[in-house]
PLY file of the C-alpha trace (Angstrom):
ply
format ascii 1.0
element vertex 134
property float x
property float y
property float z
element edge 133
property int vertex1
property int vertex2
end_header
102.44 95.03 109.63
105.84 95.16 107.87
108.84 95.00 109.92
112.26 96.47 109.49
114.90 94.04 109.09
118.45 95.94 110.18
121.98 94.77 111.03
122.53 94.37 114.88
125.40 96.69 116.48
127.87 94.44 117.13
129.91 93.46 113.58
128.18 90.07 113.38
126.45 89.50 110.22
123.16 88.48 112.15
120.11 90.55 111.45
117.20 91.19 113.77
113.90 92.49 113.24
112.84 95.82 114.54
109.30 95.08 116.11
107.13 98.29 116.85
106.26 97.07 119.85
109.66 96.78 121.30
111.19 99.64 123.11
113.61 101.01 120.34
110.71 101.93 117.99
112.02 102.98 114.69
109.20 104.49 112.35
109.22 104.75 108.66
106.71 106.34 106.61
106.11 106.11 102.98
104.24 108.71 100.71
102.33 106.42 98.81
100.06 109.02 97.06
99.33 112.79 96.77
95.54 114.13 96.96
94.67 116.47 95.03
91.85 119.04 95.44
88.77 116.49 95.20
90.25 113.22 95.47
88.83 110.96 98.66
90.77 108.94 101.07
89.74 105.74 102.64
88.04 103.90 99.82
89.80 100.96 99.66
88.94 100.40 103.14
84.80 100.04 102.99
83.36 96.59 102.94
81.26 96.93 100.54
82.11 93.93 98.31
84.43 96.20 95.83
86.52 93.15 95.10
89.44 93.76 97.17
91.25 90.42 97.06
94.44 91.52 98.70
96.17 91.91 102.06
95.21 95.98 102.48
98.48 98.13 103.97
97.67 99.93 107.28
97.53 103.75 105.83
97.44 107.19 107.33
96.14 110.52 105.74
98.54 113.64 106.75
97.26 117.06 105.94
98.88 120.41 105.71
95.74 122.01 106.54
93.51 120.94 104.44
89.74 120.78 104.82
88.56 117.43 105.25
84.86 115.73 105.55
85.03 112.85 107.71
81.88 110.87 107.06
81.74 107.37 109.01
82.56 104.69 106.80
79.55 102.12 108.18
77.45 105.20 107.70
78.66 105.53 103.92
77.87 102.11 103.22
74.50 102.23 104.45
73.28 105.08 102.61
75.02 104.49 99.33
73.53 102.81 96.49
74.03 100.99 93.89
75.31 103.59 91.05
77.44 105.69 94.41
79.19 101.85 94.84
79.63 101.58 90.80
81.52 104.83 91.06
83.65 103.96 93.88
84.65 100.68 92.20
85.44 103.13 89.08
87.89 105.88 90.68
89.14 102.95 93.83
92.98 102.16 93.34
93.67 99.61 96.26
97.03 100.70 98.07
99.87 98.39 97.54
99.67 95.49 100.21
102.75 95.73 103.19
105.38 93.33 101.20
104.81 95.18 98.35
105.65 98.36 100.21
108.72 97.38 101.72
110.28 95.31 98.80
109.38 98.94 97.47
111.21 100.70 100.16
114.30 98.69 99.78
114.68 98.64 96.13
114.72 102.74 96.41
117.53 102.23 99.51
119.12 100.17 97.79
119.26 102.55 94.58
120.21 105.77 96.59
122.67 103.93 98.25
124.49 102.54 95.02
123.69 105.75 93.67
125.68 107.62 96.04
128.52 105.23 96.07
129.07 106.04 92.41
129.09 109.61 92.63
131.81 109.51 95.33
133.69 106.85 92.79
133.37 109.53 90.20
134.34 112.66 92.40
137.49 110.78 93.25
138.42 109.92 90.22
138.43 113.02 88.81
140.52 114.34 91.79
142.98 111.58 90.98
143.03 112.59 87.56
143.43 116.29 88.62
146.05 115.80 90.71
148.14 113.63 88.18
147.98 116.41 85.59
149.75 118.93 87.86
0 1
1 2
2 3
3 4
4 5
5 6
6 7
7 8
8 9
9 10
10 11
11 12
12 13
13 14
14 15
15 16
16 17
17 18
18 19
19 20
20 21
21 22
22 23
23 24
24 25
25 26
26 27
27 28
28 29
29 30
30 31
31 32
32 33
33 34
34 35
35 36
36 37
37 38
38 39
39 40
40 41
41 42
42 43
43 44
44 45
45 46
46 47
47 48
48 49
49 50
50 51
51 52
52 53
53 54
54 55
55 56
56 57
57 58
58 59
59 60
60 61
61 62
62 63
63 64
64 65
65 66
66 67
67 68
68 69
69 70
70 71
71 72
72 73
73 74
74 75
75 76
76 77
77 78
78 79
79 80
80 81
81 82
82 83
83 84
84 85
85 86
86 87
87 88
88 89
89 90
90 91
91 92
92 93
93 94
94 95
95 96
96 97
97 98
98 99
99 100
100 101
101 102
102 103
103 104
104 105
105 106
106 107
107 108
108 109
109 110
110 111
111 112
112 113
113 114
114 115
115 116
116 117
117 118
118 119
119 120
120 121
121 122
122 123
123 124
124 125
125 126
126 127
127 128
128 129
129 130
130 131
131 132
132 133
């Protein structure tokens, strides 16, 4: 599981590592795909020898009310054959593995961050600029 990595309070330049298990839990969650009506969820998950050759990211499916079918996945396996696994490997997209989904994370911080900084460059010059002319 990824980890966090933060500044500490105090104005050292030390950084600690926010552990989910420790009392001050912080929680961030990414949106890593939008289902549409018909897609499945899950998938990347079955041992089924789908050739899967990386570390799998811990994932969570939030509805807004939509109607699911559960169906257990040892169950699925079982009873699916060969031309119902051919499929799967077909429409499968393995989720992005946990580095890849916090280097993601950051580079998007990191972006909105600069990003912001600019604008507030920008909206003070002008006002400088404003101000000189009158």
């Amino acid at each position: 599981m990824p980890y966090l990595t933060v500044p500490n309070d105090n104005s050292s330049d030390e950084s600690s590592e926010i552990n989910p298990s420790k009392q001050n839990e912080i929680s961030v969650f990414v949106q890593i795909e939008l289902l549409q009506r018909r897609d499945v969820f899950g998938l990347s998950t079955l041992n089924m020898d789908l050739g899967i050759d990386h570390e799998q990211a811990s994932v969570s499916l939030v509805s807004n009310g939509a109607e699911c079918i559960m169906i257990k996945k040892d169950y699925f396996v079982k009873h699916s054959n060969d031309t119902v696994r051919r499929n799967i490997r077909g429409i499968m997209r393995p989720y992005p593995s946990p580095t890849a989904l916090q280097h993601n994370l950051q580079s998007h911080a990191d972006w909105s961050h600069y990003k912001q900084e600019k604008v507030s460059d920008i909206v003070q010059d002008i006002t400088r600029l404003r101000e000189l002319k009158f």
